[in-house]
N, C-alpha and C positions, 0 to 999 in steps of 0.2 A: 561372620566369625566362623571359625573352621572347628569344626570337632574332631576329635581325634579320643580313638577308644584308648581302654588303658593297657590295653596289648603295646600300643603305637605310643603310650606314653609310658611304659618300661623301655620296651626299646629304645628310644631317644635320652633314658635317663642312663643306657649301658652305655651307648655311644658317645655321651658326652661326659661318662666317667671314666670310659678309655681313651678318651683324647685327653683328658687331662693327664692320666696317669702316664701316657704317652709322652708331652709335653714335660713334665719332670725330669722323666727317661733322659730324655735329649738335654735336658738342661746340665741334669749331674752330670752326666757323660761330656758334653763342653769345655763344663769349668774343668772337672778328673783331669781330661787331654791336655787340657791349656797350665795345668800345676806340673803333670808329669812335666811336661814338654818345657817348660820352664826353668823346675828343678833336676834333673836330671840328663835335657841334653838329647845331645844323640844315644845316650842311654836307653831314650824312648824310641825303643823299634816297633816293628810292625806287630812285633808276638804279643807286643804288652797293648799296642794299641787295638786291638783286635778283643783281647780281655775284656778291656776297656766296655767296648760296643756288646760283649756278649752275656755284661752280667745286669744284673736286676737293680731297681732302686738302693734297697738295702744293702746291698753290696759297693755299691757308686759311694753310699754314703760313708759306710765304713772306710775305705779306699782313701776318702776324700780326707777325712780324719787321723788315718796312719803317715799320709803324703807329707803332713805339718812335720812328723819327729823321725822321719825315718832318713838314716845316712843313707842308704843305698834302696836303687829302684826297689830289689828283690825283697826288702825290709817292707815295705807298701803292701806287697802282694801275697804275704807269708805272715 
């Protein structure tokens, strides 16, 4: 059996809280793309999808929530 100090077991507990947090990341951001893209079309340019990849869970989430009632892209992102 392998021991591992607890230097080596923090670091393994950081890395596998940034691959999850990571792993969400990428998740919100999917579906976010795949609603704009949906709902709004070629409305969905490059500037919004770009947005998209550049902002944070909490934001993805919010986004994700405005995308449901909002008439126009620019209504999602404002």
């Amino acid at each position: 059996m392998a021991y591992i100090t607890s230097i080596e077991q923090l670091g393994l507990e950081r890395g596998m809280q940034q691959g999850v947090q990571q792993g969400m990341k990428q998740g919100e951001t999917a579906i976010l793309n795949r609603q704009l893209q949906r709902k709004f079309g070629e409305e969905f340019t490059a500037i919004y999808r770009k947005r998209v990849e550049e902002a944070d869970v909490d934001t993805l989430l919010d986004w994700s929530e405005q995308v449901l009632s909002a008439r126009s892209i620019d209504e999602v992102f404002h």
